[in-house]
Every structure is written in structure tokens, then in C-alpha cells.
N, CA, C and O of each residue as an XYZ file, in Angstrom:
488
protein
N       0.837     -1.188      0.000
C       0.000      0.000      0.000
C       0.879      1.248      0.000
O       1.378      1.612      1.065
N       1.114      1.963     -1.187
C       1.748      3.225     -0.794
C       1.003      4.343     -1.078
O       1.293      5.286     -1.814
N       0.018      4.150     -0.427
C      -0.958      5.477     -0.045
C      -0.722      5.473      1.261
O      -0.488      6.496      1.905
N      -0.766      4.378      1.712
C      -0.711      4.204      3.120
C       1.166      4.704      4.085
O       1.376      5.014      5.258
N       2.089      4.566      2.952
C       3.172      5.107      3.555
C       3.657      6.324      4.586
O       4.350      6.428      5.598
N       2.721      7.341      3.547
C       2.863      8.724      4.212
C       2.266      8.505      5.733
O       2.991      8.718      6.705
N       0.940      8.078      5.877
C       0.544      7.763      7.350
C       1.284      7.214      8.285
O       1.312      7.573      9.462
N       2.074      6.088      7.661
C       2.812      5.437      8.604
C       4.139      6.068      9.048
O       4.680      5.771     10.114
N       4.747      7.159      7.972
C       5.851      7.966      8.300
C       5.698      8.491      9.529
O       6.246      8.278     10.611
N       4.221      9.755      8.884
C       3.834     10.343     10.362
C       3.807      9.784     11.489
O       4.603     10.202     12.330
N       3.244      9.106     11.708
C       2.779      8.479     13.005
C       4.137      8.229     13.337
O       4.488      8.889     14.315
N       5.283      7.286     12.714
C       6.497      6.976     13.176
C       6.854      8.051     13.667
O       6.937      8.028     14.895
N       7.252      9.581     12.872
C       7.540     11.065     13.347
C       6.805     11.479     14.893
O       7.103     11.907     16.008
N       5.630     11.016     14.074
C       4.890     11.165     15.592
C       5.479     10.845     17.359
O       5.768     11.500     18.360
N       5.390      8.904     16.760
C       5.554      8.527     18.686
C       7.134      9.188     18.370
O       7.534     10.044     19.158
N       7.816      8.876     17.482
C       9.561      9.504     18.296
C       9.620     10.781     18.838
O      10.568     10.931     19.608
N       8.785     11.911     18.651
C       8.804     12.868     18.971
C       8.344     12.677     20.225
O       9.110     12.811     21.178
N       7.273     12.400     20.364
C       6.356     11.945     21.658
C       7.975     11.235     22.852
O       8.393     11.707     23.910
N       8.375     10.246     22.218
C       9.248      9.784     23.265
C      10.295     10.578     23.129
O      10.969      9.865     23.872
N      11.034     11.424     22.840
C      11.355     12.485     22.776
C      11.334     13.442     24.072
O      12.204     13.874     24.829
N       9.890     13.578     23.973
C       9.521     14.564     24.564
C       9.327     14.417     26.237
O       9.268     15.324     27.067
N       9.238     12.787     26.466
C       9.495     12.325     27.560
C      10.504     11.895     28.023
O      10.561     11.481     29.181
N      11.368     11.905     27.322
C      12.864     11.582     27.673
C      13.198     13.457     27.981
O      13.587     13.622     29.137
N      13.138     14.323     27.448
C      13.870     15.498     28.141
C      12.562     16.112     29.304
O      13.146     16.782     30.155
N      11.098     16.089     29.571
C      10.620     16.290     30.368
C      11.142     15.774     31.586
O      11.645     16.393     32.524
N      10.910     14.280     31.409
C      11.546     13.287     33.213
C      12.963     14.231     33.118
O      13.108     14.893     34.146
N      13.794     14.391     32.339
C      15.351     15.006     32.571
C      15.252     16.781     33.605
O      15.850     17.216     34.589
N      14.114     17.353     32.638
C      13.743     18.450     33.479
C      13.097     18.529     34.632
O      13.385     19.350     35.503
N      12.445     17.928     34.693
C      11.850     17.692     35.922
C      12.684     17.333     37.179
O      12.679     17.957     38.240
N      13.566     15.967     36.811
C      14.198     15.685     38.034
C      15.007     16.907     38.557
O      14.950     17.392     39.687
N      15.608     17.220     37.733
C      16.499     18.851     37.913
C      15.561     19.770     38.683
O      15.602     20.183     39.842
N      14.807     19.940     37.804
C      13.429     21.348     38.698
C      13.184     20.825     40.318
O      13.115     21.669     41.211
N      13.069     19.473     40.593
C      13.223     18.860     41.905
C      13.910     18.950     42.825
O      13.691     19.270     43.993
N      15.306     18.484     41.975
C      16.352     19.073     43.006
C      16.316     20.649     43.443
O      16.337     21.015     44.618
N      16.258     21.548     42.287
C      16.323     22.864     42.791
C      15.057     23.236     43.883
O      15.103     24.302     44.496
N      13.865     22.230     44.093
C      12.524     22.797     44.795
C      13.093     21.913     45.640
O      12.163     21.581     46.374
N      14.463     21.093     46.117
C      14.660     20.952     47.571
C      15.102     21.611     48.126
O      15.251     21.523     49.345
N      15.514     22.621     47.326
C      16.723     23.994     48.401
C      16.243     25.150     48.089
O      16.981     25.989     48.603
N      15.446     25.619     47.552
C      14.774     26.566     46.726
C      13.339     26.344     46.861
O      12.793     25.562     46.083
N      12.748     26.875     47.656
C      10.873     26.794     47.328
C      10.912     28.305     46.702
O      11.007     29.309     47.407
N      10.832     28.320     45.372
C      10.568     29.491     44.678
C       9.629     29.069     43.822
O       9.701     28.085     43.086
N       8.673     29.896     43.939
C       7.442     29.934     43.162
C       7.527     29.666     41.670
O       6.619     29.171     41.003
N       8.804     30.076     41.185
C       8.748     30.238     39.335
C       9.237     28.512     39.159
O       8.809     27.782     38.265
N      10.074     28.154     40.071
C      10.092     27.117     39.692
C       9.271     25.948     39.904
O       9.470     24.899     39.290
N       8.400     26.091     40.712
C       7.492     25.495     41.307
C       6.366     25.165     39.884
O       5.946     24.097     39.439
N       6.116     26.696     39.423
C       5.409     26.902     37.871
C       5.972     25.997     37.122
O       5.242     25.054     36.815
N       7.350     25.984     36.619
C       7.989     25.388     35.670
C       7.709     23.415     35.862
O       7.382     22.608     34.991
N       7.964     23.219     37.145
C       7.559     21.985     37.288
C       6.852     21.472     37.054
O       6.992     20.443     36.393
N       5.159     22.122     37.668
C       3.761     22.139     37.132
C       3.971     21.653     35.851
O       3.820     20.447     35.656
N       4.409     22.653     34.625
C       4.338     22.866     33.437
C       5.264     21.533     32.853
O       5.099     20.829     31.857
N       5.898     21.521     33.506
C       6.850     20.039     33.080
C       6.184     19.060     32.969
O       6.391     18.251     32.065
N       5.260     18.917     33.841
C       4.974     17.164     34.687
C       3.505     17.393     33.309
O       3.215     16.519     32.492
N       2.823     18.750     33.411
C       2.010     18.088     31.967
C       2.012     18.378     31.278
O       0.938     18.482     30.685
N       3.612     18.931     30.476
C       3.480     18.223     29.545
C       4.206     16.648     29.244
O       3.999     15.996     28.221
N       5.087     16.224     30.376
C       5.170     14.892     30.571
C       3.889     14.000     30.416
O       3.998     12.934     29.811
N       2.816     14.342     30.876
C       1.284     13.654     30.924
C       0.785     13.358     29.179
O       0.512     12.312     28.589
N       0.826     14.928     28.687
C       0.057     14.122     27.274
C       1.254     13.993     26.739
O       0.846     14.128     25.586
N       2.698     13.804     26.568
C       3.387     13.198     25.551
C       3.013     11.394     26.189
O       2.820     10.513     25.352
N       2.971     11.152     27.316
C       3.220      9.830     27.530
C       1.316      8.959     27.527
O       0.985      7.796     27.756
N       0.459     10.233     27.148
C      -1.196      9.751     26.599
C      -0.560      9.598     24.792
O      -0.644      8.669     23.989
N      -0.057     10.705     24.715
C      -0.102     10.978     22.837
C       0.888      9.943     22.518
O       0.966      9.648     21.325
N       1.696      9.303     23.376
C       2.765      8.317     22.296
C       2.066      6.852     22.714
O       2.251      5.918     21.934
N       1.223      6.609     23.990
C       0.469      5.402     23.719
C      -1.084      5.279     23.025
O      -1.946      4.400     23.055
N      -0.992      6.573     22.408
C      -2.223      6.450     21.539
C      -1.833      6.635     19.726
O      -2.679      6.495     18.843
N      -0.446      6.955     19.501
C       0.457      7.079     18.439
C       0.604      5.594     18.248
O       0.087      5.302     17.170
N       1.106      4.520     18.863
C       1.876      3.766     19.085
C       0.409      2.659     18.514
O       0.647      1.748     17.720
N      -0.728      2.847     18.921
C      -1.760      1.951     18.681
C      -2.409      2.109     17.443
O      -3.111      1.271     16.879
N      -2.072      3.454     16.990
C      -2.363      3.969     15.654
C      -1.762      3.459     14.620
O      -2.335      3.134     13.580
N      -0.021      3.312     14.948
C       0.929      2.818     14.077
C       0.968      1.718     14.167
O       1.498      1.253     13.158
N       0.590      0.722     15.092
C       0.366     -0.930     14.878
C      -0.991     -0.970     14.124
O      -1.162     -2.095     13.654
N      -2.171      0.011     13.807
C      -3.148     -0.530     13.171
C      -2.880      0.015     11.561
O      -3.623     -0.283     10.625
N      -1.705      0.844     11.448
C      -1.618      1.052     10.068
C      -0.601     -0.301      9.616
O      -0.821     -1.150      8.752
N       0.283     -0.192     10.305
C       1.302     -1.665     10.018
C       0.411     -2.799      9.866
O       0.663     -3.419      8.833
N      -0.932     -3.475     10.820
C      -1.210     -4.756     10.823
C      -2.471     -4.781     10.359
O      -3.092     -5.843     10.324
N      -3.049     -3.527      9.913
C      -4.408     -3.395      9.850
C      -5.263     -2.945     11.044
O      -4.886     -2.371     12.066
N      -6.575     -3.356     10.666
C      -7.560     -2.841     11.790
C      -8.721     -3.552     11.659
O      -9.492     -3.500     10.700
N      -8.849     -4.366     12.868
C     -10.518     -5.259     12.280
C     -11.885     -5.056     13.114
O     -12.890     -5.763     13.173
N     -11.419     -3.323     13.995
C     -12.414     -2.952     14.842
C     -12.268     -3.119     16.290
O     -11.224     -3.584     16.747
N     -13.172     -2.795     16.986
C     -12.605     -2.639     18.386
C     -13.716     -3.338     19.330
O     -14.850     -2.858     19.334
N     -13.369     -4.628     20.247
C     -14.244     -4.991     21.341
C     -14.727     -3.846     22.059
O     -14.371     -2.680     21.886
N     -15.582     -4.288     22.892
C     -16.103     -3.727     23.959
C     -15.105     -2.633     24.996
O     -15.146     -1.438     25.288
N     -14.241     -3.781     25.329
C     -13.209     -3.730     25.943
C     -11.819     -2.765     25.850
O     -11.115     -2.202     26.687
N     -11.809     -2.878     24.426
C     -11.146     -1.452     23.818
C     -11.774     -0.580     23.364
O     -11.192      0.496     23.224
N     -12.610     -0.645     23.123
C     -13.539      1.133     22.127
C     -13.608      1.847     24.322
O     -13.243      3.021     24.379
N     -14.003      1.228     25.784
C     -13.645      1.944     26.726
C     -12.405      2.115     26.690
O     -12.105      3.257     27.039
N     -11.725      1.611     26.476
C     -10.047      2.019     26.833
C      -9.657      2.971     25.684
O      -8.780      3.821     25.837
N     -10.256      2.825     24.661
C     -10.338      3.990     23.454
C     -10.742      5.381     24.410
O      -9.833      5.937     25.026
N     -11.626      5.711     24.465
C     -12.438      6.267     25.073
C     -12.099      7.254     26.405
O     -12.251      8.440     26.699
N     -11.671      6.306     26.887
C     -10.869      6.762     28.257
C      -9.160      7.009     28.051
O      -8.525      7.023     29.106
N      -8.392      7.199     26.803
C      -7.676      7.530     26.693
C      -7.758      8.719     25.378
O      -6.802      9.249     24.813
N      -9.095      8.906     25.140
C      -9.120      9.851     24.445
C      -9.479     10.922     25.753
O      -9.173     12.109     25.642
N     -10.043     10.490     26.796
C     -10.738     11.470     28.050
C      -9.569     12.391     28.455
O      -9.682     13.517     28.940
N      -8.453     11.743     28.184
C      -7.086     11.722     28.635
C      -6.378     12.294     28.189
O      -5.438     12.644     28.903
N      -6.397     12.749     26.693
C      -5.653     13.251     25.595
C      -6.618     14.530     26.266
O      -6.029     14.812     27.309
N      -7.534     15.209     26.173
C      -8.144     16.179     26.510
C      -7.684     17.059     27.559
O      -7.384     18.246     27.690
N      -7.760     15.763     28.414
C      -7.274     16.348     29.975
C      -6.116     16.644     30.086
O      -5.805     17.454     30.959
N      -5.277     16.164     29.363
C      -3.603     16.554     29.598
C      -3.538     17.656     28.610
O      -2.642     18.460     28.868
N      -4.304     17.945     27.448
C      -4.000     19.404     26.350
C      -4.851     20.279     27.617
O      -4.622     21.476     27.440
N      -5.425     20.144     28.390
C      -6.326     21.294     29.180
C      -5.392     21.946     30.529
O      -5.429     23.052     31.069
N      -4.515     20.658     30.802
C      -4.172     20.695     31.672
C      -2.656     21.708     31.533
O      -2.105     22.386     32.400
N      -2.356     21.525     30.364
C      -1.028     21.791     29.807
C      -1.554     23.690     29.801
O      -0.895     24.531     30.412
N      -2.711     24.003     29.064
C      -2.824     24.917     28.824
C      -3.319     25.502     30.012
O      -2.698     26.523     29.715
N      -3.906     25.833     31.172
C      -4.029     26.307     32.450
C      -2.803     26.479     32.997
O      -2.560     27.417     33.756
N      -1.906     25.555     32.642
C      -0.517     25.573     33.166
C       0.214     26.759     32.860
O       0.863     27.429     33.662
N       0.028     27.013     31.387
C       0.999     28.038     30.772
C       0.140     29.394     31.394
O       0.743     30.227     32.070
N      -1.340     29.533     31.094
C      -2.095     30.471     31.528
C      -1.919     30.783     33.382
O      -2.092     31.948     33.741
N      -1.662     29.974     34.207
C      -1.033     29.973     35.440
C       0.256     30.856     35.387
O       0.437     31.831     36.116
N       1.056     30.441     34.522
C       2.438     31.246     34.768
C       2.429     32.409     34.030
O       3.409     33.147     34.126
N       1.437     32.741     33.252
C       1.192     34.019     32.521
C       0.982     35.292     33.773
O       1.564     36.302     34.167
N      -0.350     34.420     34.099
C      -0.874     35.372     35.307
C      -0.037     35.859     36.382
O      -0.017     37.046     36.707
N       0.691     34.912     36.969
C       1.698     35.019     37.958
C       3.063     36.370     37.425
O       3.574     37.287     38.069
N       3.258     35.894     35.974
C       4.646     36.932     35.392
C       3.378     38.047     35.872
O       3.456     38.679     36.925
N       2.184     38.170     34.891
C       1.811     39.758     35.449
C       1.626     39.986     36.679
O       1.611     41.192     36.927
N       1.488     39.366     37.496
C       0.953     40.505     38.233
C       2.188     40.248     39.667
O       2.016     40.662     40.813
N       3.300     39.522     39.199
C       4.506     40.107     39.756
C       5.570     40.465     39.259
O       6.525     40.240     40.003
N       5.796     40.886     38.405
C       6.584     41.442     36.924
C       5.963     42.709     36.206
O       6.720     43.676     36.111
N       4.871     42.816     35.762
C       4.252     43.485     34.894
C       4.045     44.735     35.917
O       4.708     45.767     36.020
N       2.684     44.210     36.775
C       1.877     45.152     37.263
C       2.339     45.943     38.064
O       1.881     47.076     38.219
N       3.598     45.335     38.880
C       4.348     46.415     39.864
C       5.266     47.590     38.939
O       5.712     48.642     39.398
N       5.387     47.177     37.740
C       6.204     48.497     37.217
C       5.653     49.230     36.470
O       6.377     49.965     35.798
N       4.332     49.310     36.315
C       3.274     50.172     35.828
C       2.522     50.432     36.768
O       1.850     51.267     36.163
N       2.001     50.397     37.930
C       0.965     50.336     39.469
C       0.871     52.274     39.196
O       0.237     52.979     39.981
């Protein structure tokens, strides 16, 4: 099938990025840790937050990449019971970690203003 190639590229592009992206998150994170054992500073405290999800949906998005790219490789003959919930509940998941990611950034937005911004305009 080489219609089907280009899909399977992506998706390959896809999970490596995805694991990628969890290989330097866990790296940042542990670091951001150490510094929040000697350091309780708020920005980094943010940064951690912001770490851990987006650690969350790379490690939803590369086991939902990963199931994508075994059904383009082996086919697809539909989904039990049993998986269309686990479908389902890892799509709940993909949601929750893009929502979660984005409150995150909107968290540290708010915080730069209104201890950065607002005191040098007040």
C-alpha cells in the first residue's frame, strides 16, 4: 500500500517525537526537583507544574500514536467492547492533559503579570 506510507511515516515522526519529549521532560523535571529541595521558589514550582504536563500528554499521545501505528502496520478489524472503553478513556485523557497543559501556561502568565508586569506600571 503506498498510499498508506505517508501515514505510517507520520505516526512513526509522531511517537519519536512523543518519546522524545518524555525523555527530556523526566530530565527536566528531576532537575526542577532538586532545585525545589533547596529553593521553594514559586517560578520554579510553575515550571515543574508545566513540566509534569506536559510529561502527561506526551506519555497519553505516544500510547495512543503507538496503537495507531500498529493498526496502520497490521491493519484494523475494529474494536471490542473492551477497547472502544479504553479507546475512550484515553481519548478522556488526551483532553485532559491538552487542558491541563494549557491552564498551566495560563497559570504562569498570570503570575509573570501581576509580579513582573503590574508592579512596574501600578
Amino acid at each position: 500500500h503506498t498510499s498508506m506510507l505517508p501515514s505510517i511515516a507520520f505516526t512513526i515522526i509522531t511517537v519519536l517525537s512523543s518519546f522524545l519529549a518524555v525523555i527530556l521532560t523526566s530530565v527536566s523535571i528531576l532537575i526542577l526537583l532538586a532545585h525545589l529541595r533547596h529553593t521553594h521558589d514559586v517560578v520554579i514550582l510553575h515550571l515543574t507544574n508545566t513540566y509534569m504536563t506536559i510529561f502527561m500528554y506526551s506519555v497519553v499521545a505516544m500510547s495512543i500514536f503507538i496503537k495507531v501505528l500498529r493498526a496502520d502496520l497490521y491493519g484494523f478489524d475494529g474494536l471490542s467492547d473492551v477497547e472502544l472503553e479504553r479507546c475512550r478513556i484515553e481519548g478522556f485523557l488526551m483532553f485532559l492533559s491538552i487542558g491541563l497543559c494549557h491552564m498551566s501556561f495560563v497559570l504562569q502568565a498570570v503570575h509573570r503579570l501581576l509580579r513582573v508586569v503590574y508592579p512596574k506600571y501600578k
